[in-house]
N, C-alpha and C positions, 0 to 999 in steps of 0.2 A: 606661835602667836602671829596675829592677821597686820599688817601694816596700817597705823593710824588712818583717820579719813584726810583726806586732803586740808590742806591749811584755809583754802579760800572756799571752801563751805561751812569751814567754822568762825570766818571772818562775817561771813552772810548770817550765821546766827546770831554771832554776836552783835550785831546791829539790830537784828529781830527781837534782840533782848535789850540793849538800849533803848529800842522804839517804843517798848511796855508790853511787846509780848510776853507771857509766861512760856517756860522751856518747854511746856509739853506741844504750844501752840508752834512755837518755832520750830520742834523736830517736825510737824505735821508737815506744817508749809514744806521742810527740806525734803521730806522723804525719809528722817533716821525717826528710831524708836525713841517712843516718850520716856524709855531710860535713859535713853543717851541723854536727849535733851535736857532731862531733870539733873545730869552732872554735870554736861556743860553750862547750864544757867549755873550751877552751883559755883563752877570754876569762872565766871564772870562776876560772878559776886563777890569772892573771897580772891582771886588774884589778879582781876580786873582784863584776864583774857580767857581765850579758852585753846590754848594751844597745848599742843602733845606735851604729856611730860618726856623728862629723857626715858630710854628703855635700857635694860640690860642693869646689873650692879652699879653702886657707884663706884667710880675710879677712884683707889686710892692704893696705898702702896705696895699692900700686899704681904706675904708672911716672910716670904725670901728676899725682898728689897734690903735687908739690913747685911744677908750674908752674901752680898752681892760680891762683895770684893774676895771673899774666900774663894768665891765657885772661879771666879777668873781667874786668880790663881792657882788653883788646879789646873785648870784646862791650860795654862801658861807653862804650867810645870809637864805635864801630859797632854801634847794635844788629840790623842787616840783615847782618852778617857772614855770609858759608856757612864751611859745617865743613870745605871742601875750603879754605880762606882758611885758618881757625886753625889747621890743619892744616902749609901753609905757612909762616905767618907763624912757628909756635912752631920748625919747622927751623929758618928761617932765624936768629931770634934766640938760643933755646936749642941746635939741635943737636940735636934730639928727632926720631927718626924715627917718628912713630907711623900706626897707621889712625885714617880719621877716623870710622867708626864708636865708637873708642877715647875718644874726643874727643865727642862722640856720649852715651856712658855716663856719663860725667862729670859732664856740668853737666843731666845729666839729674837724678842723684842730688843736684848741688845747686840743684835745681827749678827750672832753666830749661825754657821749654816753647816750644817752635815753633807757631803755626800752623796750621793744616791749612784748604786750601780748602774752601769749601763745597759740595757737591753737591746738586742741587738737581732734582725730579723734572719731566720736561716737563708743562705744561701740558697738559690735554685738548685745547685748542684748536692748539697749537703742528702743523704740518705735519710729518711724519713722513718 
């Protein structure tokens, strides 16, 4: 999905539409399409601006936010757990069916950090 138009060409409408232009006249004047226009007048009418809504889901707590305290006590108890484990483990004791990438996002966000091997460039000398 394409990045909203800029805020201050929708501010320039929205005064094109206070001024008593109709939306399709205002997109003309800016250059956007007389559909756009037709929803942004819409969105000046019904919420008095026309700015982007927010993008993406709305924030809210999510499915694993409750067994928040189980997963850190594993990983407290084992901290070499794998995520295909807390994954298991939360089924078996919650009834949680989730991905464990899901599991994954979580305690990412509460700044646990995995890892990563090191890669390391061969030596000049090393045989090929």
């Amino acid at each position: 999905m394409s990045a909203p138009l800029p805020l201050a060409l929708r501010t320039r409408f929205q005064r094109y539409i206070e001024e008593g232009l109709s939306g399709r006249a205002a997109a003309l004047r800016l250059k956007v399409s007389p559909a756009t226009g037709a929803r942004w007048a819409r969105q000046v009418r019904v919420r008095g601006h026309a700015e982007p809504a927010p993008k993406g889901p709305p924030r809210g707590r999510g499915k694993l936010v409750p067994h928040q305290a189980f997963l850190e006590e594993l990983i407290a108890q084992d901290p070499d757990i794998t995520l295909f484990e807390l994954r298991d483990a939360l089924a078996d004791a919650e009834g949680v069916m989730v991905h464990h990438s899901s599991i994954a996002n979580l305690l990412s966000r509460l700044g646990f950090t995995y890892k990563k091997s090191r890669w390391w460039r061969p030596s000049a000398a090393a045989p090929r």
